[in-house]
Backbone as ProteinMPNN parsed JSONL, in Angstrom:
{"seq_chain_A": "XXXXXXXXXXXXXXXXXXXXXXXXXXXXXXXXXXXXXXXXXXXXXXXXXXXXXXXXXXXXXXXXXXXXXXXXXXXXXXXXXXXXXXXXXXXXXXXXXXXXXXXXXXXXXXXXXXXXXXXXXXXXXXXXXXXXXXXXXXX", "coords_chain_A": {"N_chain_A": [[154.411, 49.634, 77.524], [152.837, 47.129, 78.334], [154.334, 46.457, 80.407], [153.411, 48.95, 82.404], [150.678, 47.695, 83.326], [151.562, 45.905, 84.329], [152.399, 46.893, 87.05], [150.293, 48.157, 87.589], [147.783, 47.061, 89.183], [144.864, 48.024, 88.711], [144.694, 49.127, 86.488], [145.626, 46.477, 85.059], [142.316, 45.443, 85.721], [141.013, 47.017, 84.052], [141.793, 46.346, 81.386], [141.482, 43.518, 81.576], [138.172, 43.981, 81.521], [138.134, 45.506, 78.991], [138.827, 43.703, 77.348], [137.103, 41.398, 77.395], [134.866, 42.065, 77.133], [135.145, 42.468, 74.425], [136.009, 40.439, 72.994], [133.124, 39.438, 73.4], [132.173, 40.748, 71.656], [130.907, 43.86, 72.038], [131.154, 46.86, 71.019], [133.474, 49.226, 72.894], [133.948, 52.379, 74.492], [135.424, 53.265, 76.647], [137.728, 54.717, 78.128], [140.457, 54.514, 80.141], [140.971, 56.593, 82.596], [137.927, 57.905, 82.754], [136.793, 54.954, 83.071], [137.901, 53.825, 85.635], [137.163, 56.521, 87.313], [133.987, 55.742, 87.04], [134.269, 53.798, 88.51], [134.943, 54.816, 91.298], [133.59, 56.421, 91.433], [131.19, 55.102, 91.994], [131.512, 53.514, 94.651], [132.17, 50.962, 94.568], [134.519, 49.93, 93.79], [136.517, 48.077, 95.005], [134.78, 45.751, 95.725], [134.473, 44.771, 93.302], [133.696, 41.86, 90.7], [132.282, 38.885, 89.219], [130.589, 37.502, 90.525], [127.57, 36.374, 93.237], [126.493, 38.579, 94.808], [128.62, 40.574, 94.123], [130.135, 43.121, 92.783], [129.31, 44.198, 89.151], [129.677, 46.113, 86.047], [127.599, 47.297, 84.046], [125.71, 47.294, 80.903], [123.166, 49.333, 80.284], [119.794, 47.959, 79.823], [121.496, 46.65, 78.66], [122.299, 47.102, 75.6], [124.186, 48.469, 73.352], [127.13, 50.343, 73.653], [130.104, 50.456, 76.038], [130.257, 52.784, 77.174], [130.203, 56.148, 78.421], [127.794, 57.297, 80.289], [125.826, 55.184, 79.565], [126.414, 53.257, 81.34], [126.202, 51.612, 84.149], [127.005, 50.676, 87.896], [125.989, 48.022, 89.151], [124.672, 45.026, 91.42], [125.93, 41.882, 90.75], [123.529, 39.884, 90.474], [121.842, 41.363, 90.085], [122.234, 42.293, 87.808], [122.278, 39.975, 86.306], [119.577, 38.699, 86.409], [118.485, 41.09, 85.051], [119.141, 40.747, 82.12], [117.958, 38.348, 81.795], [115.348, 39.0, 81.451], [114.393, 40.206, 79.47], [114.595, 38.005, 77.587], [113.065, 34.896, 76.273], [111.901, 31.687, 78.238], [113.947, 28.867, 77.988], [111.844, 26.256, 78.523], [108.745, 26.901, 79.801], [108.028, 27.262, 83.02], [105.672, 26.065, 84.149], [104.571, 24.13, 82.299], [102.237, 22.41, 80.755], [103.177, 18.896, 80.089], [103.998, 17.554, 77.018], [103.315, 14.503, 76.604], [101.475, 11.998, 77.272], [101.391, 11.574, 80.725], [102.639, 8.47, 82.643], [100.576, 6.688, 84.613], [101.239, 6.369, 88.36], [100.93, 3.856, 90.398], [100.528, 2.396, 93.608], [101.979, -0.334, 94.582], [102.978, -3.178, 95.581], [105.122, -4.567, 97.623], [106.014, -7.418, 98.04], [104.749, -8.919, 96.233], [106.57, -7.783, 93.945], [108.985, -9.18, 94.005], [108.09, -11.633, 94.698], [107.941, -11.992, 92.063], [110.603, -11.067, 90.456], [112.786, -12.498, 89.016], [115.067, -15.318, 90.74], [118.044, -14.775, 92.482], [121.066, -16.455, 93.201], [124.486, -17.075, 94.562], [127.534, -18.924, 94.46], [130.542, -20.424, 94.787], [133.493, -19.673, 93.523], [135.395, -21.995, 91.575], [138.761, -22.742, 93.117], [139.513, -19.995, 94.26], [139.948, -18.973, 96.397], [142.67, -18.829, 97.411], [142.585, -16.193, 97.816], [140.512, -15.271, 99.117], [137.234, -15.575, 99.516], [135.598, -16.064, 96.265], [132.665, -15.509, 94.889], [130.179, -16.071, 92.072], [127.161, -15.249, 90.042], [124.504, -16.881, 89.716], [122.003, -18.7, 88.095], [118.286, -19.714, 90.15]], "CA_chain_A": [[153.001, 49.687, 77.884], [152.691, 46.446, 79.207], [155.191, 46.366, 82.034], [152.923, 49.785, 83.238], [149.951, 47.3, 83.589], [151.696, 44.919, 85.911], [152.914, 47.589, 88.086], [148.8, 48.582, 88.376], [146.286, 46.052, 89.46], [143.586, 48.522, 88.351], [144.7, 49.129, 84.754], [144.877, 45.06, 84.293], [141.192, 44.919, 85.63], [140.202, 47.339, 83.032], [142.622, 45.708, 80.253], [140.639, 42.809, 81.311], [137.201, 43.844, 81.148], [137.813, 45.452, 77.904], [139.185, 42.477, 76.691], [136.022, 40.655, 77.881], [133.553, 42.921, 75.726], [135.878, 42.711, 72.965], [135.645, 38.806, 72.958], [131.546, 39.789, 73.303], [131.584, 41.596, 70.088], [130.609, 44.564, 72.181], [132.253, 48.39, 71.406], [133.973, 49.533, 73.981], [134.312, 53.307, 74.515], [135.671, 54.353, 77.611], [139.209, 55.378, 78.682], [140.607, 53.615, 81.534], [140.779, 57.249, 83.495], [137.039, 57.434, 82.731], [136.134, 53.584, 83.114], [137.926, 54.227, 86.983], [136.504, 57.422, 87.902], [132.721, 55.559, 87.414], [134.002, 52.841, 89.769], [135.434, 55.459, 92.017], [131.909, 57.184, 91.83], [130.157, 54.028, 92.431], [132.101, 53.193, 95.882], [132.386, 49.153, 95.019], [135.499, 49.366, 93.343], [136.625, 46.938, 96.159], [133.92, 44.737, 95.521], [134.144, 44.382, 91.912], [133.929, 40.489, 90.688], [131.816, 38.292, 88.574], [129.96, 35.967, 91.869], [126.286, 36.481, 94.295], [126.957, 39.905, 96.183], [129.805, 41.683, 93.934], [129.351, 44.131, 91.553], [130.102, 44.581, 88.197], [130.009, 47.405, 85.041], [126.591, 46.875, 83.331], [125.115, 48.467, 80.006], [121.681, 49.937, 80.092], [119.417, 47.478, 78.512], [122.156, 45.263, 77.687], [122.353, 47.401, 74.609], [124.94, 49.8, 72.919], [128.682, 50.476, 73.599], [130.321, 50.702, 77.049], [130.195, 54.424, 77.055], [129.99, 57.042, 79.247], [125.699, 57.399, 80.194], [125.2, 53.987, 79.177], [126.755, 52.162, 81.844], [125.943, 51.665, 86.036], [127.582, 49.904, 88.409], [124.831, 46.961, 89.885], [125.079, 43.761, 91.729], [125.635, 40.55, 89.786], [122.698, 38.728, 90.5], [120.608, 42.224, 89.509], [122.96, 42.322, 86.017], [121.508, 38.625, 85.591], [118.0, 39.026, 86.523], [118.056, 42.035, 84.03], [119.673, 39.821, 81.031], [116.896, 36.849, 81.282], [114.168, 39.646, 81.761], [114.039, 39.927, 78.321], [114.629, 36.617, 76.724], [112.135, 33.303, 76.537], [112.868, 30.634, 78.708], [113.964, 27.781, 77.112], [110.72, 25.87, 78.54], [107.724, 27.246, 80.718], [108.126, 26.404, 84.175], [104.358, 25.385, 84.587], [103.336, 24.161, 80.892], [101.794, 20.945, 80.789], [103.749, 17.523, 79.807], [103.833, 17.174, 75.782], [103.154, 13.468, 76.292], [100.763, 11.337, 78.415], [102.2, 10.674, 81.94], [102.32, 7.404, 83.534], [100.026, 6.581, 86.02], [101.728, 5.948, 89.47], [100.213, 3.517, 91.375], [101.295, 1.359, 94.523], [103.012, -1.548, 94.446], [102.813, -4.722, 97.124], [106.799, -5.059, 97.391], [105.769, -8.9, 98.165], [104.238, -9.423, 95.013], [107.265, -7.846, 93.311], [109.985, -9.81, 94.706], [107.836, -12.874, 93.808], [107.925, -11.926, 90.251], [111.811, -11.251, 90.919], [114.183, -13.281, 89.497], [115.987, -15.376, 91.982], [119.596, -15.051, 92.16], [121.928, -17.285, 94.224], [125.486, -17.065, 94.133], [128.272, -20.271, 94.137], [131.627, -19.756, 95.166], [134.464, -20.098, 92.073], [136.876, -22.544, 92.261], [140.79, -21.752, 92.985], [139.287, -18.729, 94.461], [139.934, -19.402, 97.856], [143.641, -18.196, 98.229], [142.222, -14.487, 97.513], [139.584, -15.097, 99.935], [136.059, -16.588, 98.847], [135.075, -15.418, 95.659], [131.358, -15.63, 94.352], [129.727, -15.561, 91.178], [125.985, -15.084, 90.289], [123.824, -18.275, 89.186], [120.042, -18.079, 88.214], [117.962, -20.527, 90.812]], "C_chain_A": [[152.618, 48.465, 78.716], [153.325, 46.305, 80.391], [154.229, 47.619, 82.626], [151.709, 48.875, 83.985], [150.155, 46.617, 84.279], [151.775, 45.397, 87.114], [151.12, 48.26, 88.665], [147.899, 47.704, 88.271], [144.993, 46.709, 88.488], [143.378, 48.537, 86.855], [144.451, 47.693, 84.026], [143.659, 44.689, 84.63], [140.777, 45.759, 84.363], [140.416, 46.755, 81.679], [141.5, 44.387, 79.953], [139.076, 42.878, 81.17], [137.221, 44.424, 79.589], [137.775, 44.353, 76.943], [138.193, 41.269, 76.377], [134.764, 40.964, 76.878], [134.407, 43.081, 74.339], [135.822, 41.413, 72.378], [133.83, 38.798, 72.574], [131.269, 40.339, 72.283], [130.72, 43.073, 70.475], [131.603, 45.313, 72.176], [132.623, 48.384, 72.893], [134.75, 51.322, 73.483], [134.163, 53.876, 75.252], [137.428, 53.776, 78.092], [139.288, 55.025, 79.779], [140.144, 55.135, 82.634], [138.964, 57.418, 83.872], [135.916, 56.268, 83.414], [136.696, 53.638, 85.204], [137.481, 55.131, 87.531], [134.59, 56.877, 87.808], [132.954, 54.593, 88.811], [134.253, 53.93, 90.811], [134.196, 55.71, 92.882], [130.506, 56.327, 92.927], [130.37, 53.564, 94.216], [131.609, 51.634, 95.979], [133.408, 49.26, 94.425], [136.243, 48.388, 93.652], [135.63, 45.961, 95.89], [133.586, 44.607, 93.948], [134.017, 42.671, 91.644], [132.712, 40.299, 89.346], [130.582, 37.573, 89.5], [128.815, 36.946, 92.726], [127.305, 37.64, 95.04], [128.491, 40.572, 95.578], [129.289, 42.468, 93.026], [130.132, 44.127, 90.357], [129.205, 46.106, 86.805], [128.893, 46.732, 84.313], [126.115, 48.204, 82.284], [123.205, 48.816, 80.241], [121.074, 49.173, 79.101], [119.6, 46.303, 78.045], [122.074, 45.661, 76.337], [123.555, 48.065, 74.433], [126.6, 49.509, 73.646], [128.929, 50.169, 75.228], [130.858, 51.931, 76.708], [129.832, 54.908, 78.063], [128.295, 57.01, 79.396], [125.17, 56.492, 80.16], [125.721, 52.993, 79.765], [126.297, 52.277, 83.883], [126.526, 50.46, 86.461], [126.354, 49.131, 89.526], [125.588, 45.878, 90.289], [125.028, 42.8, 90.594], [124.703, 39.755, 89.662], [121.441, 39.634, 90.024], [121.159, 42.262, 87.815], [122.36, 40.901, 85.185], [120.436, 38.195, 85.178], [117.799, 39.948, 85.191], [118.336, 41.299, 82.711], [118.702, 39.053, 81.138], [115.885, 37.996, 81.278], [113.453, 39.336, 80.066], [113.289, 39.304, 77.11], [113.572, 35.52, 77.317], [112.452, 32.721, 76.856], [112.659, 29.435, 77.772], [112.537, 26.782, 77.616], [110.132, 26.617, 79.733], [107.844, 26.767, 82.09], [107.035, 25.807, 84.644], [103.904, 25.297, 83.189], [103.373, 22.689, 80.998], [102.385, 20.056, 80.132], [102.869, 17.841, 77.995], [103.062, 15.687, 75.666], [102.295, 13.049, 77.331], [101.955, 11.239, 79.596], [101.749, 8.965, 82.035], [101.526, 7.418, 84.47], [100.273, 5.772, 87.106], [100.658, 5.554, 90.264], [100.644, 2.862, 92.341], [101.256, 0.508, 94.389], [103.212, -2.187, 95.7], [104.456, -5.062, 96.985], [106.832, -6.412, 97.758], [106.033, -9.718, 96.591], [105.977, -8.944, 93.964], [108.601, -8.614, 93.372], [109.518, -11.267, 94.289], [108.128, -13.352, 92.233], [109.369, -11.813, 89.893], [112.666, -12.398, 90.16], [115.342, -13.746, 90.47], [117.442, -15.61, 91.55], [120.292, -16.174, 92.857], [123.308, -16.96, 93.582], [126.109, -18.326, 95.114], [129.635, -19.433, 94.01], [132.641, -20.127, 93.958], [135.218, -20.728, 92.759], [138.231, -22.242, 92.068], [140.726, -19.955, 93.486], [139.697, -18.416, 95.951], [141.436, -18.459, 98.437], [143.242, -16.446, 98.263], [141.234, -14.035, 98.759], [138.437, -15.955, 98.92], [135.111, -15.668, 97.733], [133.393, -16.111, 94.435], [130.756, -15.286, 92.884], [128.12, -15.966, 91.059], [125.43, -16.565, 89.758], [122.56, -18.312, 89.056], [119.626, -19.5, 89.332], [117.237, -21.644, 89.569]], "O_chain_A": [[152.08, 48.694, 79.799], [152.688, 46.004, 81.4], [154.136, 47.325, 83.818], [151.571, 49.124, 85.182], [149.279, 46.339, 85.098], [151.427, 44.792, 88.127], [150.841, 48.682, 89.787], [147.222, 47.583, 87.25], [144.311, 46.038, 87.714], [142.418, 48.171, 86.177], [143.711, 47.448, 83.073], [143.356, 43.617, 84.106], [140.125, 45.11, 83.546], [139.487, 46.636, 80.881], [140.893, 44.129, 78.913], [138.567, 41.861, 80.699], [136.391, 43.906, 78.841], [136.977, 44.128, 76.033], [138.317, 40.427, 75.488], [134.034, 40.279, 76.161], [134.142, 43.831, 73.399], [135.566, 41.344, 71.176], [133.378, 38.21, 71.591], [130.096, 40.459, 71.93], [129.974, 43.548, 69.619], [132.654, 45.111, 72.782], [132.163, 47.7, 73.807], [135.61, 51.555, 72.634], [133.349, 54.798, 75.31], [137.951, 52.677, 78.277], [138.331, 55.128, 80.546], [139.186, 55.0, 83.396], [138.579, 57.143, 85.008], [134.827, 56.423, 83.966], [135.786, 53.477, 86.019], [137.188, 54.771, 88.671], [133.828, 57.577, 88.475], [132.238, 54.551, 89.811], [133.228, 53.857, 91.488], [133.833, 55.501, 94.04], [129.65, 56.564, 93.779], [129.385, 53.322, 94.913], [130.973, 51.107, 96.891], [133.631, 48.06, 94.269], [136.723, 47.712, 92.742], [136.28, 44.916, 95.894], [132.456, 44.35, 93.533], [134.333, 42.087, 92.68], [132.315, 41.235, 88.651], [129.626, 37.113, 88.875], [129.076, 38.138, 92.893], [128.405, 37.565, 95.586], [129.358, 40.992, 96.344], [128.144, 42.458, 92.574], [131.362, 44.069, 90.367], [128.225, 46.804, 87.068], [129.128, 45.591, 83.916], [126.09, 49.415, 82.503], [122.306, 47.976, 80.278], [121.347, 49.287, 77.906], [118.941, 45.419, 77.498], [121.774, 44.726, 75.594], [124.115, 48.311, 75.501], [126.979, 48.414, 74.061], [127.976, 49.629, 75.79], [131.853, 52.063, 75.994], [129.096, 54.241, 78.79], [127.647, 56.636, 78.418], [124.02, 56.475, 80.597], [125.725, 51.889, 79.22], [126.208, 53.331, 84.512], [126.622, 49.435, 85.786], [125.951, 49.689, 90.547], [126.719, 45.606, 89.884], [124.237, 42.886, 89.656], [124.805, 38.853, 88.831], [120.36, 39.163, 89.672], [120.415, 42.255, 86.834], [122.093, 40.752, 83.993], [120.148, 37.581, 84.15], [117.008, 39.57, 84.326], [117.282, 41.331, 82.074], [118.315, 38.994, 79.971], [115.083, 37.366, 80.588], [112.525, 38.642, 79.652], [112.379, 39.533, 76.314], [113.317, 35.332, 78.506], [113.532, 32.42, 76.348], [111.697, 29.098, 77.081], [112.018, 26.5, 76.536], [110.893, 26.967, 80.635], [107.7, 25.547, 82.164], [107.202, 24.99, 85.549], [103.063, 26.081, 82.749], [104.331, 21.964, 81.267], [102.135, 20.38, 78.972], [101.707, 18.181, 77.771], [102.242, 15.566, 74.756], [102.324, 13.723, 78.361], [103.127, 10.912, 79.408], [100.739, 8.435, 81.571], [101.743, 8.268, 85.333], [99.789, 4.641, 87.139], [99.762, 6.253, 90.738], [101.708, 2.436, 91.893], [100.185, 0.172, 93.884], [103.597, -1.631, 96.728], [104.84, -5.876, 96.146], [108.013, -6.75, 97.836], [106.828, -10.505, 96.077], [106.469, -9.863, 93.308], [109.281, -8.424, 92.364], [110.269, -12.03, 93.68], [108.375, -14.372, 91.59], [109.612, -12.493, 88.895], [113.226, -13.219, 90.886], [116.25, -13.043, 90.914], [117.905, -16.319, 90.657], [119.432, -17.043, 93.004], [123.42, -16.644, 92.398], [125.569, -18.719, 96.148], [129.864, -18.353, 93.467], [132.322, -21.197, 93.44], [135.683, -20.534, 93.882], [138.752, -21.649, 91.124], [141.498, -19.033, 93.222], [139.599, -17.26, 96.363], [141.473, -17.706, 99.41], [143.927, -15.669, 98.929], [141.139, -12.915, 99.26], [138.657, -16.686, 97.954], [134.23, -14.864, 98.037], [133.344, -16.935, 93.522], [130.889, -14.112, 92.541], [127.694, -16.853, 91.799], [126.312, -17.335, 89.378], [121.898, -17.911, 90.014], [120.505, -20.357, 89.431], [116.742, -22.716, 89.916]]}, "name": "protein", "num_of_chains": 1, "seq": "XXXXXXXXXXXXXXXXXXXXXXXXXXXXXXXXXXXXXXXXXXXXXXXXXXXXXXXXXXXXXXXXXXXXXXXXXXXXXXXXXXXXXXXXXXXXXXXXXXXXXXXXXXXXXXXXXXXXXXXXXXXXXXXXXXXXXXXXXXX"}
């Protein structure tokens, strides 16, 4: 049985998507001849994948088995869209700050530079055959 699946590309994509919903804790009940005659139907079998602009084997819903009736062949980025439709996003994209903001105001880059700690750096000694090496020193 396995040596037939090397000899067909098509049988190890289905091997692997069952394998995929079987990992998912989703049934799976369709028969490879079956599970190829929808791609057949669909005319992306060639463009099957996982990635923006391929298609893959979606359940109705996102519910129930992979079964005959309860499956269509859609783009990936419509199989994704349909999956969050659902569900709550993890936060609101426009809900107001839990906490006070800060209030941003401008800043005199003079004045901050005054306030600045000054650095200087002082060359190490015995540093010289390496080239001239510096270390920091407060003023």
């Amino acid at each position: 049985m396995r040596k037939r699946s090397l000899n067909n590309p098509l049988l190890q994509c289905f091997q692997q998507q069952r394998g995929a919903a079987k990992h998912r804790s989703i049934p799976w009940k369709l028969p490879y001849w079956e599970w190829l005659q929808i791609w057949q139907e669909s005319g992306h079998l060639e463009e099957r994948g996982c990635y923006k602009g391929e298609w893959v084997m979606a359940r109705n819903g996102d519910k129930g088995a992979y079964e005959a009736g309860n499956v269509k062949i859609v783009r990936c980025e419509t199989n994704n869209r349909e999956a969050r439709a659902g569900k709550p996003r993890a936060r609101p994209l426009c809900s107001p700050p839990s906490h006070p903001q800060p209030k941003i105001t401008r800043v005199d880059p003079l004045s901050v530079a005054i306030r600045a700690p000054l650095i200087s750096y002082k060359p190490i000694r015995g540093g010289s055959h390496l080239g001239i090496a510096y270390r920091a020193a407060r003023c």
